[in-house]
LOFI-157840 format. One record per residue (C-alpha): z, y, x; residue in one letter. Coordinates in steps of 0.02 Angstrom, whole numbers. Each point is the difference from the previous one (the first is absolute). Layout:
{{Z,Y,X},"A"},
...
***
This chain:
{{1397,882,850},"X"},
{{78,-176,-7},"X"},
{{-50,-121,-125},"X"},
{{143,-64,-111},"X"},
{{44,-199,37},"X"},
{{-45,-46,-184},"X"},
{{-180,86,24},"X"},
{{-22,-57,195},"X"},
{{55,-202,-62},"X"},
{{-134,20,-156},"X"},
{{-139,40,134},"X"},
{{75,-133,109},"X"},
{{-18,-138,-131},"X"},
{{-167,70,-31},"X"},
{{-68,-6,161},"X"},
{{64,-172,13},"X"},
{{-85,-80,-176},"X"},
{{-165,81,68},"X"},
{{32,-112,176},"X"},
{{17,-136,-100},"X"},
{{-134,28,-134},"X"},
{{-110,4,149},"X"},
{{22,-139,102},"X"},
{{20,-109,-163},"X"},
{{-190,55,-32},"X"},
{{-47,-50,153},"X"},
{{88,-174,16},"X"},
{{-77,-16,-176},"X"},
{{-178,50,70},"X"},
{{32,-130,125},"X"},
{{13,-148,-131},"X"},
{{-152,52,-86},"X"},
{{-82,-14,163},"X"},
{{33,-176,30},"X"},
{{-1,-39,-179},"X"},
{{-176,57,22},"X"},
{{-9,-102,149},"X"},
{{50,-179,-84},"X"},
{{-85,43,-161},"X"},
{{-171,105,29},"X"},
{{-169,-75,36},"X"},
{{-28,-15,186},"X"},
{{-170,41,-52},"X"},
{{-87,148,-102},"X"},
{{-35,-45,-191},"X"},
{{-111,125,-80},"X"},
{{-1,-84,-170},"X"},
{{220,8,-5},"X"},
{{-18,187,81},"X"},
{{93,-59,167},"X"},
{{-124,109,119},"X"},
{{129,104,94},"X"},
{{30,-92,156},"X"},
{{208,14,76},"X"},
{{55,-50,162},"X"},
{{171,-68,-19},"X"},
{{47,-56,186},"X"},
{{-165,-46,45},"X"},
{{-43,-110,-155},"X"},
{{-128,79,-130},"X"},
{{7,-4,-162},"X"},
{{-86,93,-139},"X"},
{{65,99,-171},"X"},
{{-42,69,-115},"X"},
{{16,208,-16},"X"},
{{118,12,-115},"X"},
{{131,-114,116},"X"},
{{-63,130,149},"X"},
{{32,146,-96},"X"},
{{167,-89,-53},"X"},
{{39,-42,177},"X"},
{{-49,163,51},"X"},
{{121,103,-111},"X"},
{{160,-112,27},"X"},
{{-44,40,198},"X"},
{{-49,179,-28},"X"},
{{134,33,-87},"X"},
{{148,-84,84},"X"},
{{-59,95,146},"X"},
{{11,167,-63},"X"},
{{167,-39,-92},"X"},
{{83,-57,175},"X"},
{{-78,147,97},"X"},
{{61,138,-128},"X"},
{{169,-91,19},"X"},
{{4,24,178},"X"},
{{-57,168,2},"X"},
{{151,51,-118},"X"},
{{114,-100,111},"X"},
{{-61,103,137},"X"},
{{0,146,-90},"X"},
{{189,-43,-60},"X"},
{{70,-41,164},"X"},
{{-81,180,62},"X"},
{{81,90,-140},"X"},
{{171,-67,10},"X"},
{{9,2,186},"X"},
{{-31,197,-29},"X"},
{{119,27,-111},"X"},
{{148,-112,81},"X"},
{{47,158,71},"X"},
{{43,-90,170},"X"},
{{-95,55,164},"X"},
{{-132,-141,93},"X"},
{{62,-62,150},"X"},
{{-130,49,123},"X"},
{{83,-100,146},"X"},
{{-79,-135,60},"X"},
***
């Protein structure tokens, strides 16, 4: 069964703000890391709550658990978002090369 063009440009465009959802997360997740890295304490500071130690390209610093929950998330989350859009790419390409109707060339 082929998928109408309105239907098959709809999944298109939604595959696409997915890609793009995702990698925004994750060049977001990359300023908070070096935000972190200009702005954190190099050491841990019980009494402000920065105990959690992260490595940001070989420099230390130390925040709090809200910010590594926060940081956490954004990463997390981006992640998923850009893998799920993949998958459905994959998923799309599979579908519509099915139902192209037009044979594979097996020739090499």
């Amino acid at each position: 069964m082929k998928m109408s063009w309105k239907i098959e440009k709809v999944f298109s465009a939604v595959i696409t703000t997915c890609c793009v959802v995702g990698l925004a997360g994750l060049i977001w997740t990359s300023s908070i890391w070096f935000s972190y890295q200009r702005n954190l304490p190099k050491r841990a500071d019980p009494v402000n709550g920065n105990t959690y130690p992260l490595n940001v390209h070989g420099i230390v610093v130390y925040q709090t658990l809200e910010q590594r929950n926060e940081l956490d998330e954004i990463q997390y989350s981006s992640i998923v978002v850009f893998v799920v859009a993949a998958l459905m790419a994959v998923i799309h390409k599979k579908r519509k090369d099915r139902t192209d109707g037009s044979v594979p060339n097996l020739r090499r």
